[in-house]
N, C-alpha and C positions, 0 to 999 in steps of 0.2 A: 539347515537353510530350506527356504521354498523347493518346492518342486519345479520340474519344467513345464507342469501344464499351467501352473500357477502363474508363472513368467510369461506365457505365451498368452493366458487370457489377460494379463495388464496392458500387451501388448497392441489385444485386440480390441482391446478399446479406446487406445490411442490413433485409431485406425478409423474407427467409425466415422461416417462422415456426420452423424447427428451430434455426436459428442466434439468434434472437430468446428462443428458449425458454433457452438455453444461456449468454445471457448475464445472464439473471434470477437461473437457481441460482447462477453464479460467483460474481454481486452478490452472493448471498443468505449464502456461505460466507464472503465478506470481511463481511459484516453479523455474524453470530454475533460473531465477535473482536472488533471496533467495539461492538460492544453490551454485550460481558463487561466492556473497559476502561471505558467510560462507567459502566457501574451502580457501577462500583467505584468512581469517585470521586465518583457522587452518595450512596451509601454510605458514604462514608469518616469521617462525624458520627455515625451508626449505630454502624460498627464499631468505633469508638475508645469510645465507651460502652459498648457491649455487650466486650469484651475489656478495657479498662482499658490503650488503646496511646497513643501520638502520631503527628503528622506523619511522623516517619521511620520509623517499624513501616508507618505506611501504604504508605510511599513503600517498603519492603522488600514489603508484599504486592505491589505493583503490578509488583514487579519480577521476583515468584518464576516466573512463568510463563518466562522468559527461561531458566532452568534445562535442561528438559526440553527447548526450542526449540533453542536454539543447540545440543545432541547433536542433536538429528535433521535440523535443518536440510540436511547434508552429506547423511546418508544417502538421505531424501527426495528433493533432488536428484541424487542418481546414479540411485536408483529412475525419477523425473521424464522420465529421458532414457531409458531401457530396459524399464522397466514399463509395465502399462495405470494412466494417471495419473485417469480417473472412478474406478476401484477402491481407490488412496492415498487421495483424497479424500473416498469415504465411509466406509474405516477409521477415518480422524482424526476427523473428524466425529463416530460412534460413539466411541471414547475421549472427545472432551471431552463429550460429552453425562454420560457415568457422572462424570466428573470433578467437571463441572456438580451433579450432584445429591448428591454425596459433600461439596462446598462448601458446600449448604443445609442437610444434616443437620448441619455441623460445628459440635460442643461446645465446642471450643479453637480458640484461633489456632494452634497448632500444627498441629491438624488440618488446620483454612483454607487453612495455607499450603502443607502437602504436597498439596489438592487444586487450586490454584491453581499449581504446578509441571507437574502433569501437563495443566492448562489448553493451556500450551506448544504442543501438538502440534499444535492448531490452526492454530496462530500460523508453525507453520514448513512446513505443509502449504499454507496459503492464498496461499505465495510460488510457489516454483518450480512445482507443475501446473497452477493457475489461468493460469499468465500461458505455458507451456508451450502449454497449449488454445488460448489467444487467438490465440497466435503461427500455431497451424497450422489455425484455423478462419476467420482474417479473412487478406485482404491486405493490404501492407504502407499503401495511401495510408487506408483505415480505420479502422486499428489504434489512432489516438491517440481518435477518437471512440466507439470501443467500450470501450477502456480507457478512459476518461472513465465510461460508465456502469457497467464493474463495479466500477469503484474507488469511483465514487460508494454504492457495498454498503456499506463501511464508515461512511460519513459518515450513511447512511441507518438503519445498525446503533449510532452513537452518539448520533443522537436517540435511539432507540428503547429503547437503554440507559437515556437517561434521563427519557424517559415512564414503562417500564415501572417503574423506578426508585423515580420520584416517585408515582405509582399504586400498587403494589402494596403499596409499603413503608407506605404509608398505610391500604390497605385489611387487609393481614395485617403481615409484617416484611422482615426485610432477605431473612430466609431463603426467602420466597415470591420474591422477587426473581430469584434462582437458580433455583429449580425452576420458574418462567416460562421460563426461559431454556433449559434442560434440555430441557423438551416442542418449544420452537421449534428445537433441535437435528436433531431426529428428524424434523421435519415438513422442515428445509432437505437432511438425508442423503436424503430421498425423490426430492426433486427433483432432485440431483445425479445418482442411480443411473441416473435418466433420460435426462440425454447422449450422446449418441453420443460412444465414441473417436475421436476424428482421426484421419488417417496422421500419422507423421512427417515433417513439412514438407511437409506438403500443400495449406496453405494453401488451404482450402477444399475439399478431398476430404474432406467429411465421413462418407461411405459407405464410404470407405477403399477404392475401386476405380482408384485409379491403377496406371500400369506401371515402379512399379520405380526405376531411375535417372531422375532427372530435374533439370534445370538448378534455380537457385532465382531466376535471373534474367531472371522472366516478365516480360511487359507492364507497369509501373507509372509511376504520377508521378513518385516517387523515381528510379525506375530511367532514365528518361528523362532526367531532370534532372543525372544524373553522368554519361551521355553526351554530353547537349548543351555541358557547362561542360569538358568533356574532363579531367574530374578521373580522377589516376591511381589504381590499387591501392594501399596496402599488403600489400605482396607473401608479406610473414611472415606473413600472416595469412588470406591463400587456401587452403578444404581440400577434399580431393576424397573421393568414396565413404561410406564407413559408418564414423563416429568415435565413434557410441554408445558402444562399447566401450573405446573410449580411457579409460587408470587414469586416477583420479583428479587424480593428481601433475600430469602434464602438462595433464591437460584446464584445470585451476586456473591453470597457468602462462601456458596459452596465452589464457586468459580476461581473466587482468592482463596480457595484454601489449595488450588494446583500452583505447586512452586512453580512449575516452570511456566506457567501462563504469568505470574507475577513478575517474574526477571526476565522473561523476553518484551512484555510490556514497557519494564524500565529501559532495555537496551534499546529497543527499538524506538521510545518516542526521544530518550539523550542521540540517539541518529536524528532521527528526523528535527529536530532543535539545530542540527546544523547542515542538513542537507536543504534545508525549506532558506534558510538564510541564504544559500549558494542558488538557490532557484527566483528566489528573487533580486537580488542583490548582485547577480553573478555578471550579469550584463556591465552596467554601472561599474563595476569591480574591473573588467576587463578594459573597460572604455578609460578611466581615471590612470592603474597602473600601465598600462601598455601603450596608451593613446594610438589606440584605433577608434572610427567611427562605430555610431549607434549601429549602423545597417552591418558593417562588419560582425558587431560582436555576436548580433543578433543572429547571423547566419553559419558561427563558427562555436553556438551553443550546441546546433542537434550534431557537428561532428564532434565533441563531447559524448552526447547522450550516446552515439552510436557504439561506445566502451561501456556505457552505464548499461546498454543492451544486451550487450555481450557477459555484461557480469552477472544480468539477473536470470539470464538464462541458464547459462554453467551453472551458477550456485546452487538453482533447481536439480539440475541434473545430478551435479557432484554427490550432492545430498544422497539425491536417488543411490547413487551407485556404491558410497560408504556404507549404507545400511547392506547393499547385497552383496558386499565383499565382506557381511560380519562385523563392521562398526556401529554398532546401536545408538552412540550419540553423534555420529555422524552430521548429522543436519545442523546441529549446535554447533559441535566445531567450527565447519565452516562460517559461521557468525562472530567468533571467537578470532581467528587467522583472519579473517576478511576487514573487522575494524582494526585491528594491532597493526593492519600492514597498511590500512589507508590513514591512520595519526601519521604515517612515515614519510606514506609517499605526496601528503596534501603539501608536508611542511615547504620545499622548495618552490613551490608555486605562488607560495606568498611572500617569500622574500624576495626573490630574482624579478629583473626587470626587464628579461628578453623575451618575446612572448614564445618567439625558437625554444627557449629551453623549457619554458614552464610548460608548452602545452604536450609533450611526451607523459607529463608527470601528473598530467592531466586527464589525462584518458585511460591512464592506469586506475588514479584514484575514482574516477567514475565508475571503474567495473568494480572496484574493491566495496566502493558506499550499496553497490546495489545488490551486491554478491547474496547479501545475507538472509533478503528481503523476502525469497521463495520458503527457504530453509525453513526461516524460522515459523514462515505462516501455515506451514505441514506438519513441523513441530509442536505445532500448538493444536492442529485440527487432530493428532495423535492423541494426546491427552485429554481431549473434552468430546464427552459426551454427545452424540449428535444433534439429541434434542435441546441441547443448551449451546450451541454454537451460535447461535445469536446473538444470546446474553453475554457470552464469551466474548465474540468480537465487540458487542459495546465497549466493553470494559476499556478494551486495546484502543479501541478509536475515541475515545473518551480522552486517553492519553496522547494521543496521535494529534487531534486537534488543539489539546490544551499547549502543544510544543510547536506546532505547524502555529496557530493562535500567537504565542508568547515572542515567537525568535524573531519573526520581522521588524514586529515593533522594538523588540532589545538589541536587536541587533540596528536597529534605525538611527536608536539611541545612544548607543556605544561608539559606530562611526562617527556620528555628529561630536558628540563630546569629547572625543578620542583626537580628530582630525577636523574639525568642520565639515564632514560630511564627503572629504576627498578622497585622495587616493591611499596618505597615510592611516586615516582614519579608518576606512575600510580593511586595509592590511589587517590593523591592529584588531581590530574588533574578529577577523576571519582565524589569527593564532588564538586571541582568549578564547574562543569555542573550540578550538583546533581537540584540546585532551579529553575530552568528551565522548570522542569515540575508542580510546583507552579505555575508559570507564566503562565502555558498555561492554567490553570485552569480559571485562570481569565477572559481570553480572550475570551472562551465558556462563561463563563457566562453574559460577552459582549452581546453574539451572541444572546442569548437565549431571548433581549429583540425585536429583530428584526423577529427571525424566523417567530413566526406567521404568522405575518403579508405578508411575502416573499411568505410562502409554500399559501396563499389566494389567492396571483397575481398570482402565477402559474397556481391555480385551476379555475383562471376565463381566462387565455386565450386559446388559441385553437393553433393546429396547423394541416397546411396544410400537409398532408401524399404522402410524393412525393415517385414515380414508380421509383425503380433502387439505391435508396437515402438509 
């Protein structure tokens, strides 16, 4: 195992108030997104009024952002890997902010929806540099507890969506709702501007005063732990010097060829296919089975999230703490136990009619959906390379969009056709996606024969630490 100075300098880094400040704005940039999707579907009773749509027009808005995302995703991560990634991020930031307030003034749904496509950029910015930064501000035995809090950005940005939501739409309309969200745009590009650049795989040269080449297989718990177990390379998968520059083509190729980046991609976007359903749909959902009002549901989602908070946090941590008690696929696990137990504990919630009983079963299955989400984004920045974490997270957010993209609208479609759009309809449609996260389960534990051997290749190559990069 690590040593104790090892453990005290992860410590001390958690500590710092630059590193601490840094991991505020990240949270703050994944909050924005988390906040646009929530208002939108505590909105979505508003909007179909005020336009004259249904469930599947909604389930088309919810999905237009995916447009504009999935183009830039690729591009943004190649940038990720070779650009200053604080300056991506408070470009995009800047776009969705106009976007934001082009949505509040919007006269038509037509409008709405071409300013909800350029929303997007957010969406495909808040993957590869946020978690780019992470990778080269924290070390690797941290990383699941830090990811843990800036993920928890979004979870904190979907309450927020929907107080400001249920508040403002009350005190003005849907459209102050947006242009709330607009000014909190500008106040979060402020904060980001603020960052310090990283080096490139400097994991923790925040100054960016490192020399150059240097190994990537420093001191760590992980690192220790595939010594002591005498687990071998994969050898296809060791790189040496400056790969920034590596095309596209191959960088891609050689990104799917880490098994476990390919089955946490699949576990994670079959999650996300049913967690984006529940984030839109979930209001409406509550309102038809339980009949409570719009304002109630609305303000009885973030005590929900406030379990979804707690799970994305722990599952960070847990992570953290399995690898330094000697479990090296620790991180996966928890992804593994976390979807098996949320198939279990979602089931009650959608057949019971008492909202008393359903909502216990509720605030479990929030910590359990969000458990995994740290784990696995540490797990992944383990086995790739640093100068292709960019292209890395394309790949995942490529997936991520295409399932956030797909479920509103199929899930829009399934209510409808299932129930007319009501209460049973929405049940139905909430069990058919229900086994989904069984599956993903499976897929982690896929991964988990591979890992090892992935996070060894990493620790035996090196990389070139380029000036400006």
């Amino acid at each position: 195992m690590a040593s104790d100075s090892v453990r005290e300098a992860d410590e001390s880094v958690l500590r710092d108030r630059t590193h601490r400040a840094a991991v505020v704005a990240l949270a703050a940039v994944l909050a924005l997104d988390g906040a646009d999707r929530t208002a939108l579907g505590a909105l979505a009773p508003a909007l179909k009024a005020e336009f004259g749509v249904g469930n599947a027009a909604i389930g088309l808005l919810a999905s237009a952002f995916a447009i504009v995302g999935a183009l830039a995703i690729v591009p943004i991560g190649i940038l990720t890997d070779r650009a200053r990634r604080i300056t991506i991020l408070v470009v995009c930031i800047g776009v969705w902010c106009v976007a934001m307030g082009v949505a509040a003034a919007a006269m038509s749904f037509a409008v709405l929806f071409a300013a909800r496509i350029t929303l997007g950029v957010l969406s495909a910015a808040g993957g590869p540099p946020v978690t780019s930064v992470v990778g080269d501000l924290f070390p690797a035995d941290v990383r699941g507890r830090v990811l843990g809090w800036v993920k928890s950005g979004e979870l904190i940005g979907a309450g927020v969506g929907f107080l400001v939501a249920g508040v403002v739409v009350w005190l003005t309309s849907w459209r102050g709702v947006f242009a709330t969200l607009a000014v909190l745009g500008v106040v979060v590009a402020w904060a980001v501007a603020r960052v310090p650049e990283p080096r490139r795989g400097g994991e923790n040269d925040v100054l960016g005063d490192g020399d150059g080449e240097r190994g990537i297989d420093a001191p760590t718990q992980l690192a220790a732990l595939v010594e002591e177990q005498g687990v071998e390379p994969n050898e296809d998968l060791i790189l040496e010097g400056d790969v920034s520059e590596m095309p596209i083509r191959p960088a891609m190729e050689y990104v799917l060829h880490v098994r476990t980046v390919v089955m946490i991609i699949i576990a994670s976007a079959l999650g996300d296919v049913f967690f984006t359903a529940l984030q839109v749909f979930g209001v409406l959902f509550l309102v038809e089975q339980f009949g409570i009002s719009v304002s109630e549901a609305s303000l009885l989602i973030p005590l929900v999230g406030v379990g979804g908070f707690v799970g994305v946090l722990a599952g960070g941590r847990f992570g953290d703490k399995l690898i330094e008690r000697g479990v090296l696929t620790g991180r996966l696990r928890i992804g593994v136990w976390s979807y098996l137990a949320a198939s279990i504990t979602l089931l009650p919630v959608f057949v019971v009619s008492s909202l008393s009983v359903a909502l216990p079963f509720l605030l479990v299955s929030g910590a359990l959906l969000t458990a995994p989400i740290a784990p696995l984004e540490a797990a992944r920045l383990d086995v790739v390379h640093p100068q292709l974490r960019g292209r890395s997270e394309s790949a995942r957010m490529i997936a991520r969009v295409a399932a956030q993209a797909a479920a509103p609208l199929v899930f829009g479609v399934l209510s409808t056709e299932l129930g007319g759009g009501g209460a049973e309809g929405l049940q139905l449609a909430f069990l058919l996606l229900l086994p989904l996260l069984a599956v993903s389960s499976i897929f982690l534990m896929i991964s988990a024969r591979h890992y090892p051997h992935e996070v060894a290749a990493v620790e035996e190559s090196d990389v070139e630490v380029v000036d400006g990069a």
